[in-house]
C-alpha positions in Angstrom: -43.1 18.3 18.3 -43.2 16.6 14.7 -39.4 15.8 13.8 -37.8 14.5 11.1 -37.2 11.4 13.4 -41.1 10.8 14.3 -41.6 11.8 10.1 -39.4 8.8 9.3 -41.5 6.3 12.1 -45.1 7.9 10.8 -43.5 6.6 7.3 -42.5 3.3 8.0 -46.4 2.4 9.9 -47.8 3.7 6.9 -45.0 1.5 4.3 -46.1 -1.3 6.4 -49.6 -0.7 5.7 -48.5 -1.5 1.9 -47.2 -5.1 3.1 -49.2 -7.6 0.8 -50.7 -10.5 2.8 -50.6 -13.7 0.4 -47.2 -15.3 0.3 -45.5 -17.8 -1.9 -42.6 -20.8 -1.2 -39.4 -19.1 -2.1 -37.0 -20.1 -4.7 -33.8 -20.3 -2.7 -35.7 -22.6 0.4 -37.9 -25.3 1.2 -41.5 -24.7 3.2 -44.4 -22.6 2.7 -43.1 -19.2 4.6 -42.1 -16.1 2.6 -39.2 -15.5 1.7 -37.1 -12.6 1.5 -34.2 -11.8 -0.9 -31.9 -8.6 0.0 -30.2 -6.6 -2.2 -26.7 -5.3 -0.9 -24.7 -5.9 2.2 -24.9 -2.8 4.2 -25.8 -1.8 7.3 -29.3 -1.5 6.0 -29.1 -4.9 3.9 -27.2 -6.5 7.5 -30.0 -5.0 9.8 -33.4 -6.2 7.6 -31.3 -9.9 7.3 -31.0 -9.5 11.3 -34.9 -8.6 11.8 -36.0 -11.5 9.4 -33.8 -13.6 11.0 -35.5 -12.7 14.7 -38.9 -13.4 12.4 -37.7 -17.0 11.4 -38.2 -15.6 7.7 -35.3 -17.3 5.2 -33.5 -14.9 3.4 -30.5 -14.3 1.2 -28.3 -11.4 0.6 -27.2 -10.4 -2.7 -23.9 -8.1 -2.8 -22.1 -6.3 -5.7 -18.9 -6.0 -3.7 -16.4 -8.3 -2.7 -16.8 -7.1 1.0 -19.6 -6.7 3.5 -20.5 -3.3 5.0 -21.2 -1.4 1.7 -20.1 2.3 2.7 -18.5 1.4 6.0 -15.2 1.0 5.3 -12.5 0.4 7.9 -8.8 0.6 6.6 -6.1 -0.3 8.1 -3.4 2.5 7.3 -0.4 1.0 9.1 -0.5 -2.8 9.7 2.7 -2.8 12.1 1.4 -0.6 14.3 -2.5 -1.5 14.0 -3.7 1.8 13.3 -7.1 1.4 11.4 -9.3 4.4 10.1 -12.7 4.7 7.8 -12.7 5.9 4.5 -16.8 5.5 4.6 -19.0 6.2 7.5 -17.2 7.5 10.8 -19.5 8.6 13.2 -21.5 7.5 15.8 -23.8 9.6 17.8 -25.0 9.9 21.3 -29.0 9.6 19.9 -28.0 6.4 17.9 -30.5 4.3 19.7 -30.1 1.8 17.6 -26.5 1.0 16.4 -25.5 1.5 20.4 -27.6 -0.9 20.8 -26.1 -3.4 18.8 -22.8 -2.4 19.9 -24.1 -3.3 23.4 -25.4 -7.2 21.9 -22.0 -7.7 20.2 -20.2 -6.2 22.7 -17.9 -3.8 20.5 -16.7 -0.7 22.5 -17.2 3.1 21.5 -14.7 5.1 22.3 -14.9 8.9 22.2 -14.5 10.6 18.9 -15.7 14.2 19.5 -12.8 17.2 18.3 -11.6 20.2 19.2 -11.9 22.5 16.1 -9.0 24.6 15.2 -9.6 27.0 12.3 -7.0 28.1 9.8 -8.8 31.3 8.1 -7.2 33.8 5.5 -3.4 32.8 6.3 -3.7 32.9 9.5 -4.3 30.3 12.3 -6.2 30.2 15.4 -6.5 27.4 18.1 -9.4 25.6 19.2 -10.4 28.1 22.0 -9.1 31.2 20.2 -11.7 31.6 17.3 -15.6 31.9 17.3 -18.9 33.6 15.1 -19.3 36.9 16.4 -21.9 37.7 19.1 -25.0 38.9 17.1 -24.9 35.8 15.1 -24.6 33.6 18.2 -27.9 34.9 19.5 -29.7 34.8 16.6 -28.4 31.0 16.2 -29.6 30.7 19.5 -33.5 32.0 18.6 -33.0 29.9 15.7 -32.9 26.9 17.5 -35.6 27.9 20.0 -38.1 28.9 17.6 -38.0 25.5 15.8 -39.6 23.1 17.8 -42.8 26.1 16.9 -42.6 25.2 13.1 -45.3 24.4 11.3 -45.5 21.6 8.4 -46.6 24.6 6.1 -43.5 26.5 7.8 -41.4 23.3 6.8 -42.3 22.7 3.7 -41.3 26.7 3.0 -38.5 26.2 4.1 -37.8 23.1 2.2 -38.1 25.2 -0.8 -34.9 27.1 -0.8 -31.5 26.5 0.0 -29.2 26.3 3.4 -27.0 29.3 2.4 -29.9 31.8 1.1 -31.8 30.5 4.9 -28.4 32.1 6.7 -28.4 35.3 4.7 -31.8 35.9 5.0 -31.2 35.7 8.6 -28.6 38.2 9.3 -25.2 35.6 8.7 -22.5 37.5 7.1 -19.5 37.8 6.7 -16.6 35.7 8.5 -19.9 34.0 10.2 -21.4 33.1 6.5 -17.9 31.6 5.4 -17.5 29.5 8.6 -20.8 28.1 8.3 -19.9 27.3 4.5 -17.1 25.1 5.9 -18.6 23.8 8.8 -21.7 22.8 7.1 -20.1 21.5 4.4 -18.3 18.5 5.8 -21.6 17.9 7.1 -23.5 17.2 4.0 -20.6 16.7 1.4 -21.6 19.6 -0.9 -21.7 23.4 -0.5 -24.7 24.7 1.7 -26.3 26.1 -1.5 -27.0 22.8 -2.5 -29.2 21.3 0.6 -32.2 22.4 1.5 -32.8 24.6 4.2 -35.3 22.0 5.9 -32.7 19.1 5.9 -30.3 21.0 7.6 -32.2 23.0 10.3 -33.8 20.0 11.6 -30.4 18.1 11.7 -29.3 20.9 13.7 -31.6 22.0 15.7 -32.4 17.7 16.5 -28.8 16.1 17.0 -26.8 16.3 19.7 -24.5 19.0 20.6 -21.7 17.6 18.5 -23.8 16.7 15.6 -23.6 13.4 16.1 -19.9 13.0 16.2 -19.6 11.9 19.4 -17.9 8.4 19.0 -16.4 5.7 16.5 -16.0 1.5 17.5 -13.0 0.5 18.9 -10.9 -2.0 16.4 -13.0 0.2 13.1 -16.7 0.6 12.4 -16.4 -2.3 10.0 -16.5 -4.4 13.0 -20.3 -4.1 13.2 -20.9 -5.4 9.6 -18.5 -8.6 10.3 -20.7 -9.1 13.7 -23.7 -9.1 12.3 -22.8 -11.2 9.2 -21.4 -13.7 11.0 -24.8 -14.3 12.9 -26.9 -13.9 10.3 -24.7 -16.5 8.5 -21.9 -15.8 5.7 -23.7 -18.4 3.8 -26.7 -16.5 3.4 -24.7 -13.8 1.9 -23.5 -13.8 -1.6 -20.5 -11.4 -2.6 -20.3 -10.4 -6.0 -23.3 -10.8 -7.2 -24.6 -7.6 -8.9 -27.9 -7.7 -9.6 -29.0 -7.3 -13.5 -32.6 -7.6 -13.7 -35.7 -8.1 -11.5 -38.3 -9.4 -12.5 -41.9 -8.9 -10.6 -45.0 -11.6 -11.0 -46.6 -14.3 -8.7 -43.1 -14.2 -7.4 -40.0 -12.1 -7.9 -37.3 -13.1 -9.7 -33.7 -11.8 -9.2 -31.0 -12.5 -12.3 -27.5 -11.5 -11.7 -25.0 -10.6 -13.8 -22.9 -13.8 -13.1 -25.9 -15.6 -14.7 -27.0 -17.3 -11.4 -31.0 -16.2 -10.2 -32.7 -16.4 -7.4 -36.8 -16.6 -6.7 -38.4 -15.0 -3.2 -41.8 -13.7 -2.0 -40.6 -10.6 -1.4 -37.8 -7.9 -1.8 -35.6 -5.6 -0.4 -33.7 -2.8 -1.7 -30.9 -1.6 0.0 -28.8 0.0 -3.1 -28.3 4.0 -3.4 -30.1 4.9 -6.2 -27.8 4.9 -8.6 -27.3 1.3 -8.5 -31.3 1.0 -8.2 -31.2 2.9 -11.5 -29.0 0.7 -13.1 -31.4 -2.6 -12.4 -33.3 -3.7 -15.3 -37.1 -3.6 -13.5 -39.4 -5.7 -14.8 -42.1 -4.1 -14.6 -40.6 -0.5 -14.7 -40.7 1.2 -11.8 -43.0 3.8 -11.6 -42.2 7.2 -13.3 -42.3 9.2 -10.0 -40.2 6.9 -8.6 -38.0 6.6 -11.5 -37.7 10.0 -12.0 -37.0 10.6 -7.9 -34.0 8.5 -8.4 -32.7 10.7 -10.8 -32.7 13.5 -9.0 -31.4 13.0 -6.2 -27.7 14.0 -5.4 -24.9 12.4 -3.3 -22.4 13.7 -1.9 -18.6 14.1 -3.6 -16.5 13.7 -1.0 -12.6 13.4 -1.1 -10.9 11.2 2.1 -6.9 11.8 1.8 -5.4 9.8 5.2 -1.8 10.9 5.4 0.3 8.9 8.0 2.9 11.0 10.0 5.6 9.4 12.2 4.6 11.8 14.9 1.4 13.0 16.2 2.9 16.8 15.9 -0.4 18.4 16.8 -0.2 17.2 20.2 -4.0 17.3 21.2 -5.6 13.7 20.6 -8.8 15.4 20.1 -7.7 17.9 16.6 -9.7 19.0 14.3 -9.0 21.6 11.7 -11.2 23.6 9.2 -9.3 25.6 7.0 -10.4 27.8 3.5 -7.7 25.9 1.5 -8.2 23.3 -0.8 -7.7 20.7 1.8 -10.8 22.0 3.5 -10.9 19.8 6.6 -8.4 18.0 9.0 -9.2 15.6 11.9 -7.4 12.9 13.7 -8.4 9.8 12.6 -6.0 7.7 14.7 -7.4 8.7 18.1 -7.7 6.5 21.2 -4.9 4.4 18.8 -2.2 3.9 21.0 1.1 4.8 18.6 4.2 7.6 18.2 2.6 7.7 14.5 -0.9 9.3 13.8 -3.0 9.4 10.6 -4.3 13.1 9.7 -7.4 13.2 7.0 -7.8 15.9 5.1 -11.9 15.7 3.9 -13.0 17.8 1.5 -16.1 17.9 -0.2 -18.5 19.0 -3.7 -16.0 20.8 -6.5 -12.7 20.7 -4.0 -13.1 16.4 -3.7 -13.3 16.3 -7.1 -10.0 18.0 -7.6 -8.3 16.5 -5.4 -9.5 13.2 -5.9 -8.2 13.8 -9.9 -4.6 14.8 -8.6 -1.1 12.1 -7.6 0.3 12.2 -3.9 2.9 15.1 -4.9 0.3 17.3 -5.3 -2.0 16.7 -2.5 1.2 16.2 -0.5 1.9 20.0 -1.5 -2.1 20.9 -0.1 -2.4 18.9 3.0 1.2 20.9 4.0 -0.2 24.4 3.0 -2.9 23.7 5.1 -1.0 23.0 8.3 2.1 25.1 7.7 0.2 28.2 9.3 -0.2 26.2 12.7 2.6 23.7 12.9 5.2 25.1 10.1 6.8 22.3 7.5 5.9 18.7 8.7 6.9 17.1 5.7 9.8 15.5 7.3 7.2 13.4 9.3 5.0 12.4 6.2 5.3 8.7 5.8 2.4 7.4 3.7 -1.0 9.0 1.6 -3.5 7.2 0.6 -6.9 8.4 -1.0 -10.8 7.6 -1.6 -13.1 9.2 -3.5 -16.7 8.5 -3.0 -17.6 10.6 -5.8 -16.5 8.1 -8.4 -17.6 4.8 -5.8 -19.0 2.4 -8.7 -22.0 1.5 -6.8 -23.1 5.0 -5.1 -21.5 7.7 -6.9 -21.4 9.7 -4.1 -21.0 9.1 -0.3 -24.4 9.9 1.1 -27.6 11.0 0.3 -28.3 15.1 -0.4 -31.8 16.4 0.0 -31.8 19.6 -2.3 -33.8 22.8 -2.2 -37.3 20.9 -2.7 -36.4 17.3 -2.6 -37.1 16.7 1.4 -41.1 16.7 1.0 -40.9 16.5 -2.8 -38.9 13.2 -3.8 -38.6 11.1 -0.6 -42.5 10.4 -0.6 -41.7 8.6 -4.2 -38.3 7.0 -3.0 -39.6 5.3 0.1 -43.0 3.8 -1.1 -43.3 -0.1 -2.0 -43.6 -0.8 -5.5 -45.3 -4.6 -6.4 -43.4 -7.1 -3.6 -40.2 -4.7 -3.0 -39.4 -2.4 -0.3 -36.5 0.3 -0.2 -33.9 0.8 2.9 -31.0 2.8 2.9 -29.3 5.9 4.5 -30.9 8.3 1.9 -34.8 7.4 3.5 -33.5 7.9 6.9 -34.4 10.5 8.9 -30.5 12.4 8.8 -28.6 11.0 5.7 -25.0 9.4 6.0 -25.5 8.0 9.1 -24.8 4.0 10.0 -28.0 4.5 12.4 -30.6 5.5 9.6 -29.2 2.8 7.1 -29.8 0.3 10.1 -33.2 1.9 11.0 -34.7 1.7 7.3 -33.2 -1.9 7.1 -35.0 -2.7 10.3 -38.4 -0.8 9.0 -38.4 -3.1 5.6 -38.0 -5.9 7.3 -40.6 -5.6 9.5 -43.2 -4.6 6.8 -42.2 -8.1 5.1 -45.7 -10.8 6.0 -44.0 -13.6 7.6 
């Protein structure tokens, strides 16, 4: 069966077939091997520094931020009683080949972060086992799923034309079913369903594992990973705050940052979303189907609200909530932290994370209660702190992740992936599922390896 997954390893033999072969003594080293600058600290940036480091290829990392781990974010919410969550990447899935991988090297534990859902649905609430899509829609689900392995690439390509929501109508979802999926789905990808193309999401579905991929979360935060691997792929190879202005592409490439200080290399690799990309002053230009790919291509507003509670009132270490209120989605973000207190987040996504991301802590305060009065009545006697992040405005990415819309899967990421002079492009939006740490560390890993050593 041709998956999205064998897609993305078809793409990165054929980026490697790009690799030019001559190389040139790198500005920022001495000796005759190729060098490599990297620009941003990521997991994608982290995992092409760790690959060229295997290779004995120098390198040096060039990052905007002040931190390392780019999207991965680990907070912690309550420093007395160590309770640390993620405003940025969260999950971990059982097919992460990869970043289990390196969890094993490092020797970080997962820990289980799969939930129960709860649903709170036109004022009223139902527990996790007492709620459901009806029976005709399960079945046909079901066949849904079967038949896809039997897809075509004309049959994909079809369906990449239209969008997630106008795939379930067409297929019989209606209803309570149709508004469920709208909120389900939506967390998924960060904008409403008629914004994704019905090819990205199928395949996610019908290819992850049976909770999506939300199967687990590093013990201690996910940011753990990042400060592993920069530490062996040395901190002094890495340069914080260093946002890159202009590249320039000849014999050589030359990277100018905005702090005035440059640096020369044989090759290059871009980890940025493409917003920042955009923002680079490429010299040459890049090319217009590139260029015009980056424009195009959406990420995802979404809205992370972490209110602290001095109880855990809903009682189940494994909650989850969807509701049809403004404060859209609810999970425990404190589980498998041992503490009478618990951090709730309420996630919401597209037009909703924009709102709320605009409004103070009274307000939101007032939505995340709404939301939860229906199951647990007024908890905001136990409401001790709020906090709030929104991706949507994030200076580098404007957005949290990657969205592939109606058209985009086949029709922009061909121009987004390919080389263009000496650079090559990583990041979660070339991966085979977007806003995962595993396809940032994948296409970071796939760069790398098309670098000539």
């Amino acid at each position: 069966m041709s998956t999205r997954r064998s897609f993305l390893k078809q793409s990165a033999l054929l980026i490697g077939g790009f690799a030019a072969t001559q190389s040139f003594a790198g500005g920022f080293h001495l000796g005759k091997k190729t060098s490599v600058i990297i620009i941003g600290a990521g997991f994608a940036g982290l995992a092409a520094a760790k690959m060229l480091r295997r290779k004995n290829i120098p390198y040096v990392i060039l990052e905007a931020r002040n931190r390392v781990g780019g999207r991965v974010f680990s907070f912690e919410a309550d420093p007395a009683e160590k309770l640390v969550i993620e405003l940025g990447a969260e999950w971990v899935g059982k097919s992460h080949e990869r970043l289990i991988s390196l969890c094993d090297e490092y020797k970080l534990e997962l820990q289980n972060n799969q939930f129960d859902t709860h649903l709170v649905y036109k004022g009223q609430y139902h527990a996790k086992d007492d709620w459901g899509f009806s029976e005709p829609w399960k079945k046909k689900w079901e066949t849904l799923l079967k038949e896809y392995p039997h897809l075509t690439l004309a049959d994909k390509k079809a369906l990449d034309k239209y969008d997630w929501w106008r795939y379930l109508v067409n297929n019989g979802c209606q209803g309570m079913d149709l508004d469920i999926r709208e909120l389900l789905d939506s967390t998924d990808f960060g904008e409403s369903i008629r914004h994704v193309s019905a090819f990205a999401a199928l395949s996610e579905y019908a290819e992850s594992s049976e909770k999506n991929e939300m199967d687990y979360k590093i013990k201690g935060g996910n940011g753990m990973l990042a400060q592993r691997i920069a530490d062996e792929i040395g901190r002094e190879n890495i340069h914080l705050e260093h946002k890159v202005k202009t590249i320039r592409q000849g014999a050589k490439v030359e990277v100018i940052c905005d702090n005035g200080k440059t640096f020369t290399a044989d090759k290059l690799i871009c980890t940025t979303p493409t917003f920042a990309a955009m923002k680079i002053d490429w010299q040459p230009r890049l090319p217009i189907d590139t260029l015009n790919a980056m424009k195009q291509l959406q990420y995802a507003r979404i809205n992370k609200h972490p209110v602290l509670f001095s109880e855990r009132f809903w009682k189940d270490e494994s909650f989850d909530m969807i509701t049809d209120l403004p404060a859209h989605y609810f999970y425990h973000a404190t589980k498998n932290q041992s503490s009478k207190k618990g951090v709730l987040i309420s996630y919401t996504i597209g037009d909703k994370a924009a709102v709320i991301a605009n409004q103070g802590d009274d307000w939101n305060g007032r939505t995340v209660l709404e939301a939860l009065q229906p199951g647990f009545g007024d908890v905001k006697p136990l409401m001790e702190k709020q906090f709030n992040y929104y991706w949507g405005q994030d200076e580098f990415s404007m957005g949290a992740y990657a969205l592939y819309g109606a058209g985009q899967w086949y029709g922009l990421r061909p121009a987004l992936q390919r080389p263009f002079l000496h650079t090559h492009f990583a990041g979660e939006h070339l991966a085979d599922w977007q806003g995962f740490m595993e396809g940032a560390i994948n296409t970071g890993e796939n760069a790398a390896n098309a670098v000539n050593g």
